[in-house]
C-alpha positions as CSV (number, residue, x, y, z in Angstrom):
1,X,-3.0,-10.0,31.0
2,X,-2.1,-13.6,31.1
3,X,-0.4,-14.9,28.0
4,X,-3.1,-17.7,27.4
5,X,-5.8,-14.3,27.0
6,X,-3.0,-12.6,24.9
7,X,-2.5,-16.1,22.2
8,X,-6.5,-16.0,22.1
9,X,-5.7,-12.0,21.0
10,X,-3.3,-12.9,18.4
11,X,-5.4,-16.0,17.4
12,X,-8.6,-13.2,16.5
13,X,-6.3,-10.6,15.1
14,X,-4.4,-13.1,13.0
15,X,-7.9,-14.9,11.9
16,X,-9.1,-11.1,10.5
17,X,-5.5,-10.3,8.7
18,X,-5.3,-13.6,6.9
19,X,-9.3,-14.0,6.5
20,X,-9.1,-17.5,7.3
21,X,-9.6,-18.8,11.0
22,X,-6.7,-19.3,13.2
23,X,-6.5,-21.5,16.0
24,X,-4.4,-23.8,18.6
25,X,-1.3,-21.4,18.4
26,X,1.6,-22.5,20.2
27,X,4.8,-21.0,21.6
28,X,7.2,-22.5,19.1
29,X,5.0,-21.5,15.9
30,X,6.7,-19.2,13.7
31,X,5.4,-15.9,12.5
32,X,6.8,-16.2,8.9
33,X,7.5,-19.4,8.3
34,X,4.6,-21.1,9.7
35,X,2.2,-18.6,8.9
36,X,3.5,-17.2,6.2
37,X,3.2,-13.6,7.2
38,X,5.0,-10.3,5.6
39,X,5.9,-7.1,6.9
40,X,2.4,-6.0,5.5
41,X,0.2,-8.3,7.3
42,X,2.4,-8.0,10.6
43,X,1.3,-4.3,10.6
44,X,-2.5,-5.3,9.9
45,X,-2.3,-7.9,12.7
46,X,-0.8,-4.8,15.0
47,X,-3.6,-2.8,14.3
48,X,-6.2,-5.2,15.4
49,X,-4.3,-6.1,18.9
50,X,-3.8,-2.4,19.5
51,X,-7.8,-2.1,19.3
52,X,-8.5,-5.5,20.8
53,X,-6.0,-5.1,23.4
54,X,-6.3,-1.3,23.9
55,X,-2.3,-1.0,23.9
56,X,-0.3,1.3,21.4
57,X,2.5,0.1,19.6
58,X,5.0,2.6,18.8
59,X,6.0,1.2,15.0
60,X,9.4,3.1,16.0
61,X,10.7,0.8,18.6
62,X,9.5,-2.4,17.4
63,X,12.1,-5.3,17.1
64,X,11.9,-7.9,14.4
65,X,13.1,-10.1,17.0
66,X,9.8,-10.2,19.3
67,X,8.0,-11.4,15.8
68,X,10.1,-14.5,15.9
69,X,7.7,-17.0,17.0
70,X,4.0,-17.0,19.1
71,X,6.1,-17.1,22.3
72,X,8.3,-13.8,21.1
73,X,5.3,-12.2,20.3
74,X,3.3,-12.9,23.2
75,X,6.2,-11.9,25.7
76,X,6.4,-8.4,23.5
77,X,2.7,-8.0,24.2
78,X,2.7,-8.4,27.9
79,X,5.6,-6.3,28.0
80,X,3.8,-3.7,26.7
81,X,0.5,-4.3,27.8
82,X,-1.0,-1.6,30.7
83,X,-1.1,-3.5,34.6
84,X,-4.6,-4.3,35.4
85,X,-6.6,-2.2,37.6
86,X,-5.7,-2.9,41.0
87,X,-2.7,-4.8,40.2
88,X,0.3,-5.4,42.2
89,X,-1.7,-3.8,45.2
């Protein structure tokens, strides 16, 4: 999964967690600070990217430090994010 596919992800699942729309994300946003999220709506917006996404996050071995920023994020999701039918073939 490219990471412009995974911001349009985060852009949906953040729009449903803060019922407001969400758009033009970019790398150097902040999760926080910028979008003023808490520990609460970081779990919400988890939820929806594990169903949009079909990926499981494992609440255990998550980082604060991949919620940094859009970038962090996004690099956390693609990390954990299943290969692609047919990839790498």
């Amino acid at each position: 999964m490219d990471d412009n596919t995974i911001v349009a992800q985060v852009e949906t699942a953040l729009s449903e967690v803060l019922e407001r729309e969400v758009t033009g994300l970019t790398e150097e946003i902040r999760l926080f600070e910028d979008l003023h999220l808490d520990s609460t709506s970081v779990m919400e917006m988890l939820m929806e990217l594990e169903d949009s996404m079909k990926i499981v996050i494992d609440p255990e071995n998550l980082d604060m430090d991949d919620f940094q920023t859009v970038a962090t994020l996004t690099g956390y999701l693609r990390r954990i994010s299943p290969e692609p039918q047919g990839a790498g073939e």
